[in-house]
N, C-alpha and C positions, 0 to 999 in steps of 0.2 A: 939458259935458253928459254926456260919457262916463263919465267919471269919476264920476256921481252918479247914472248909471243904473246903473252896477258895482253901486256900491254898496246901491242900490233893491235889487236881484237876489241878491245875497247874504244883504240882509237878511228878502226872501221868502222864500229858503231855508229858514232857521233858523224862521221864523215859521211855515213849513209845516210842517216837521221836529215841531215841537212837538206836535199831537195824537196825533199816529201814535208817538211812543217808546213809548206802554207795549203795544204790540203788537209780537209778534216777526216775526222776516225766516223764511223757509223752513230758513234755514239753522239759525237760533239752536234752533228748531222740532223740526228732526232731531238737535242734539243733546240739546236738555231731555228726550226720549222714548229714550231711548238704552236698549237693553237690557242687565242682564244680562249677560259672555259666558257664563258656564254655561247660561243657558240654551238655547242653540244647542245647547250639547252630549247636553243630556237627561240619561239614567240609563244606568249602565253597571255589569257585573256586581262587578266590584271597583272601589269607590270608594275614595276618600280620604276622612276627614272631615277640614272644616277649619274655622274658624269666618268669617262670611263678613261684610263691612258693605258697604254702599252708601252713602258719602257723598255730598252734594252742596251746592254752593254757597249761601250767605246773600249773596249781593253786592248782589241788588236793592236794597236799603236803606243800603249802603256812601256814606258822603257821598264816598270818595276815588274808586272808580269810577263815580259818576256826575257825579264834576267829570270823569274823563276821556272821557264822551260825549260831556260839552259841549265837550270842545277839538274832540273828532273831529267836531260841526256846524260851530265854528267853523272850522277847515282845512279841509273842502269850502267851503264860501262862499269863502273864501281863496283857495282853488285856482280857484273859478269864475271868481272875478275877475282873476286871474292869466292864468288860460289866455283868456279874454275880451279881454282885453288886450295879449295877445300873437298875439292872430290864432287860437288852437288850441282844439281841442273841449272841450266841459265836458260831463259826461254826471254832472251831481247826482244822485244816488239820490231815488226815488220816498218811500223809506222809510228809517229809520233803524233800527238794531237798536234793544231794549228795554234789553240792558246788555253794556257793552264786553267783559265777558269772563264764560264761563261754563264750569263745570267741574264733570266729575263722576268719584270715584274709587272703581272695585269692587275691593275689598280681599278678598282669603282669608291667611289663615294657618294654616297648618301647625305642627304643635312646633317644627318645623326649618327652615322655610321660607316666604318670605311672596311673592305674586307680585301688583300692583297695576298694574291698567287704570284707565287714564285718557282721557275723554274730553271737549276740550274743546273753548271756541269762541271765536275772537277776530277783530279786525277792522282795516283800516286803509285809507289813502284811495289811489286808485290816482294816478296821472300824468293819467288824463282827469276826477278829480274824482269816479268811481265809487267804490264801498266794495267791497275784496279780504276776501270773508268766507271766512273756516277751518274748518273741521273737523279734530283733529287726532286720534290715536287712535293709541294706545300703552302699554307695557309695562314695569316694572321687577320681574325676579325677582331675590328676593338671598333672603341664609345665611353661614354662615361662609367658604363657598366661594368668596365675591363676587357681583358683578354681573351680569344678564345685562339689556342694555338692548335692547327692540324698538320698533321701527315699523310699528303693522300695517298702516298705508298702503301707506308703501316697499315692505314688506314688506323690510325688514335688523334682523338681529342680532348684537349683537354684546358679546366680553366673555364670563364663565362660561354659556355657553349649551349644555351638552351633553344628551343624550340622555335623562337620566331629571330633567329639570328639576331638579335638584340636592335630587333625593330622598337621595345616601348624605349629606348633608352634616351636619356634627358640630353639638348644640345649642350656642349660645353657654351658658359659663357663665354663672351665677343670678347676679344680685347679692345681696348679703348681705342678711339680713333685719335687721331692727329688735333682734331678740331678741340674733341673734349679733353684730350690732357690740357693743352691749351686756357680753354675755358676752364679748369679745374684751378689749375696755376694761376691763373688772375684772380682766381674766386679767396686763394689763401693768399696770395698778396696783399690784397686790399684789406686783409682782416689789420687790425694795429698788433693785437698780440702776436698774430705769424709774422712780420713784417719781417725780424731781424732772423730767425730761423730762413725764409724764402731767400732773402739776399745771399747766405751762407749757399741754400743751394744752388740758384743763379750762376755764384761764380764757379762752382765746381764744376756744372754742367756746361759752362760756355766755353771752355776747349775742349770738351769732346763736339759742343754742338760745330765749333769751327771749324774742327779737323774732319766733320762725317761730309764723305761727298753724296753725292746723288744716287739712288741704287742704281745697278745694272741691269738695263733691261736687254732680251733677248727674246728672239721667234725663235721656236723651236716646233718642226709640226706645223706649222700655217697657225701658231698662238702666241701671243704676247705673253712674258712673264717677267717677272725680279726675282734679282738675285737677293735672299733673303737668307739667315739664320749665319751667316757665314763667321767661320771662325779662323783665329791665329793660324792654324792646323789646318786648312783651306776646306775645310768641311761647310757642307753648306745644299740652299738647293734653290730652283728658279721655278716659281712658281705665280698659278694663273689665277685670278679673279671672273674668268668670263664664267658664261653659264645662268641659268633663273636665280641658281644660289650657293652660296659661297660655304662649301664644306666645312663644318667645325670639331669633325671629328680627327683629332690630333693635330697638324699643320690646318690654318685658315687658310684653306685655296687649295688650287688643284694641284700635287707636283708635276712638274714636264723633265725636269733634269736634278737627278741626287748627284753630289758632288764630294766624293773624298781626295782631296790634293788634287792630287793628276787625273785621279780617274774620275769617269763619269758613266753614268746612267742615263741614256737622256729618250724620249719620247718618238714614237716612231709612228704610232697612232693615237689621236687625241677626238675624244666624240662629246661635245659636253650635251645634256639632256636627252641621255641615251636611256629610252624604254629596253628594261631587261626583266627576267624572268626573278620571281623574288629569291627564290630556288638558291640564286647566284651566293646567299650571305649564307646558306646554310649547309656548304659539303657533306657535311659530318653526318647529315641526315639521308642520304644517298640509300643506308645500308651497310652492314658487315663493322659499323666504327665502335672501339669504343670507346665511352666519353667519361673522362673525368671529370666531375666538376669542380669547380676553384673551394668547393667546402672541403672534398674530399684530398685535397694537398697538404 
């Protein structure tokens, strides 16, 4: 009889769970609304300009993260019946999140520096069958100089973290354009000693050259971008050239959409030659942090 009252009770669960997903928890809530950090910062007499995006999450519609809420109903029920069974509390959630994970990333870029906020949100089942929901909120600055990785929770950073947010840092160089490989390739052509090496490459290169189509372009945001980096694995992202200057710190150009298989990330505000406070590349400097540096690792 126990055994099939378990059972009853987990399968209420799930049957309750069901109208309440497409409403969010408090938590999920606080992060969909997530501001901005510049704008905390306001306007300051010497800005930076950088060009700025706001991505955010397409997962709502992801068949893969929404098979992963259904395990997350199923392991509460699970757990119910377990800790039920074992004599120990079960405290099932009222409500279920709307989607197992959400994320949002503030992008600025610099000529020479690019520092990206992340704010996301995730979920899992506790020991009493309660749901451990996150908030998590963090920082990647990088350049030639390296990394500087923060936690603005923790409040830790650590890694290339110094004082002028890695303003002297050198631009990576440009990759070659189109025109100059080109030009480069005629230039070892025409040599007699390359001649039979060039030919060798020529034909290796000439079905890939056949088989590459035209990249994809898309507006995303009221911005033109390509579809770039893309791999077997559907990894990849769509990214922009507008702007006074073309970012070369890690990707050349601005991302509007990161792309892994199904899911995407895609741009929901886009500002290129956006005056911001310089403040913006140096969290870590706020106060209370503290910072490791990449010597100290």
């Amino acid at each position: 009889m126990n055994h099939i009252r378990s059972h009853a009770c987990a399968a209420l669960i799930l049957a309750l769970a069901t109208p309440l997903a497409p409403a969010m928890t408090a938590v999920e809530r606080q992060v969909d609304v997530a501001n901005a950090p510049h704008v905390a910062l306001g306007r300051t007499a010497k800005p930076v300009t950088v060009h700025y995006v706001h991505r955010k999450d397409e997962y709502a519609n992801s068949p893969t993260l929404r098979a992963q809420l259904d395990v997350l109903k199923h392991a509460v029920a699970a757990c119910v019946e377990a800790n039920r069974r074992q004599g120990r509390r079960a405290r099932p959630p009222a409500q279920f999140p709307s989607q197992f994970l959400r994320v949002h990333n503030f992008d600025y870029s610099a000529p020479n520096r690019n520092i990206v906020y992340t704010v996301s949100y995730g979920v899992q089942v506790a020991e009493d069958c309660s749901l451990l929901e996150r908030e998590r909120r963090s920082a990647v600055l990088s350049s030639t100089k390296g990394e500087c990785r923060i936690d603005l929770v923790d409040k830790k950073a650590e890694g290339e973290c110094d004082a002028r947010g890695q303003a002297d840092a050198a631009p990576r160089p440009r990759s070659p354009t189109r025109a100059q490989l080109d030009a480069t390739g005629a230039a070892l052509a025409a040599d007699p000693r390359l001649a039979e090496r060039m030919n060798v490459v020529r034909q290796l290169t000439a079905g890939a050259a056949a088989a590459g189509a035209p990249a994809e372009r898309m507006t995303i945001a009221g911005h033109r971008c390509e579809i770039v980096q893309a791999t077997p694995a559907g990894a990849g992202a769509c990214v922009s050239k507008e702007g006074s200057f073309v970012p070369a710190a890690g990707t050349e150009g601005v991302v509007l959409m990161d792309i892994f298989g199904a899911e995407k990330i895609k741009a929901v505000d886009v500002k290129f030659d956006m005056p911001v406070d310089p403040t913006i590349f140096t969290p870590y400097l706020s106060g209370g942090y503290t910072i490791t540096s990449g010597q100290d690792q």
